[in-house]
Structure formats: structure tokens, C-alpha cells
C-alpha positions in Angstrom: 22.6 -7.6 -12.8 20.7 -5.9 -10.0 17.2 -7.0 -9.1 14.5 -4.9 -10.2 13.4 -4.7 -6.9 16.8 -3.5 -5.3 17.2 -1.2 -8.2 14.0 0.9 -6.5 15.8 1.2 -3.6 19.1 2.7 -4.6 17.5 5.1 -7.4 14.4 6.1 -5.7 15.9 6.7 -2.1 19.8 6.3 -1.8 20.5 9.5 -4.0 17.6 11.8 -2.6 18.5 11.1 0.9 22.0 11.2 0.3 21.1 14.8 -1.5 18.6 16.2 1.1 21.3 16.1 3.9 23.3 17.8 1.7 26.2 15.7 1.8 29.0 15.0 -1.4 28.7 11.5 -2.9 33.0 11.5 -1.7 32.3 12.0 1.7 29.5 9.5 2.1 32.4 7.0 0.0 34.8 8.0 2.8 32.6 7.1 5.6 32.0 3.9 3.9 35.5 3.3 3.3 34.8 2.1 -0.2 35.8 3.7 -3.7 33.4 6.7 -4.8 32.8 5.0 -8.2 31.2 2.1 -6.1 28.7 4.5 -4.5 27.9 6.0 -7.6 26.7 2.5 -9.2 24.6 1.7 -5.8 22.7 5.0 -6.1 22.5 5.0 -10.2 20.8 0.8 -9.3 23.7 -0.6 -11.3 25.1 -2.7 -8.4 22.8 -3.9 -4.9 24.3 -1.9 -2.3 25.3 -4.4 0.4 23.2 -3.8 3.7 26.3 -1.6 5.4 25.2 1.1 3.1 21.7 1.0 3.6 22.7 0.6 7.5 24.8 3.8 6.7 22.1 6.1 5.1 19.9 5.4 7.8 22.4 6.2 10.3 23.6 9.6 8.6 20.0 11.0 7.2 17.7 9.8 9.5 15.6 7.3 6.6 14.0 4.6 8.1 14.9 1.4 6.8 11.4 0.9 5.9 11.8 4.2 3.8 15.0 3.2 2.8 13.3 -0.4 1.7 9.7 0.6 0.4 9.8 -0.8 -2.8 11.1 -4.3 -1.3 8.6 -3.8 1.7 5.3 -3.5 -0.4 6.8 -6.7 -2.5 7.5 -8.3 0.2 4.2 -7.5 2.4 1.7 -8.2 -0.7 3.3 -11.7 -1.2 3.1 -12.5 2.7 -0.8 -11.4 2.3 -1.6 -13.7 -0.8 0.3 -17.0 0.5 -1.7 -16.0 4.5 -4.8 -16.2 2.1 -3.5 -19.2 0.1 -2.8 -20.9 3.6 -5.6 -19.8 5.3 -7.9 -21.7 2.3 -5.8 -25.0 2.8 -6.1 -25.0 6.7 -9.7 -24.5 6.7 -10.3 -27.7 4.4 -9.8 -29.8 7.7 -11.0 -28.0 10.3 -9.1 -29.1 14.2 -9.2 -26.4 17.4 -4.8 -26.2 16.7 -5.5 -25.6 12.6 -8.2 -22.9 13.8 -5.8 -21.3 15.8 -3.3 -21.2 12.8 -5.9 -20.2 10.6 -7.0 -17.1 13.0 -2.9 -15.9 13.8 -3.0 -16.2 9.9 -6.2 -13.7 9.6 -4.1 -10.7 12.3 -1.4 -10.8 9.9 -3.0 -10.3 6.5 -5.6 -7.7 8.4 -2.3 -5.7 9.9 -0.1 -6.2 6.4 -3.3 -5.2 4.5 -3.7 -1.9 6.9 -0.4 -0.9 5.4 -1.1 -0.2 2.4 0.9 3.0 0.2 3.4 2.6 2.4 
């Protein structure tokens, strides 16, 4: 069964992208020399495409992977910015100059991830 999260991917932005350049689901299965029944269950989120086919849509249409990816990107970039907090909090129990150092790298990343919000 497909992950929720993967799921996103291929029925918000396989299928539209795959549809705004206008190309047929068979010719997009031909260039990725696999069966067009295969293609339809990666854009309908009942299989995880492999990354070839996300690879593939960003090559032909012109997505960005990170477009391509959103849904898995916000996951992925709200869980980095609660465990940098979570970490951040356990550092800064024992305060040394190489902890404060960690502790402060820590702070650029969630301020940067944080700045990317709606994406």
C-alpha cells in the first residue's frame, strides 16, 4: 500500500503536469519503457512511482523536484524543524563553546526551514 505521503505526490502533481504539457499517458509509458497500466496506478497514488519517473516528469515538463515532492518536502522540513528545536533544548542543558556552536548551526537551519513555509 502506498504511503500517504507518496500518494500526494503522484495525484496532486504527476497527472497535472503530465496534462499541462499536453502529453498522452502512452507516450510518457513509452519513454519510460514501462507498461501504460503501470503509469496509470503511479499517477491514480495506487503504486509509489520509483524515483526514474519522478526524474522523468521533471525532465519532460519542467517541475521542479521540489514541486514534484511538495507534499514529502513540507513533511519532511516540519519534522527537521521540531527535532532542531528538540535538539537545540537538550544541547543547551550543558552548555560548552563546541555544544554552542551546534546549538547556533542548529538555530540557521530551523530559521531557513521555517522561512519556507506554503511551499
Amino acid at each position: 500500500m502506498p504511503s500517504p505521503v507518496l500518494t500526494m505526490i503522484q495525484n496532486n502533481n504527476l497527472k497535472y503536469y503530465r496534462e499541462r504539457g499536453k502529453m498522452p499517458q502512452q507516450d510518457v509509458a513509452a519513454l519510460l519503457a514501462i507498461p501504460s497500466p503501470h503509469l496509470t496506478r503511479y499517477e491514480n497514488g495506487q503504486r509509489n512511482p520509483p524515483p526514474e519517473v519522478i526524474l522523468t516528469y521533471h525532465i519532460l515538463f519542467g517541475a521542479t523536484l521540489r514541486e514534484l515532492l511538495a507534499p514529502l518536502f513540507n513533511k519532511v522540513r516540519q519534522d527537521l524543524v521540531c527535532r532542531s528545536q528538540e535538539l537545540i533544548k537538550q544541547l543547551a542543558v550543558a552548555q560548552s563553546p563546541k555544544r554552542n556552536s551546534r546549538i547556533e548551526y542548529l538555530r540557521e537551519i530551523v530559521n531557513l526551514l521555517s522561512g519556507m513555509e506554503g511551499v
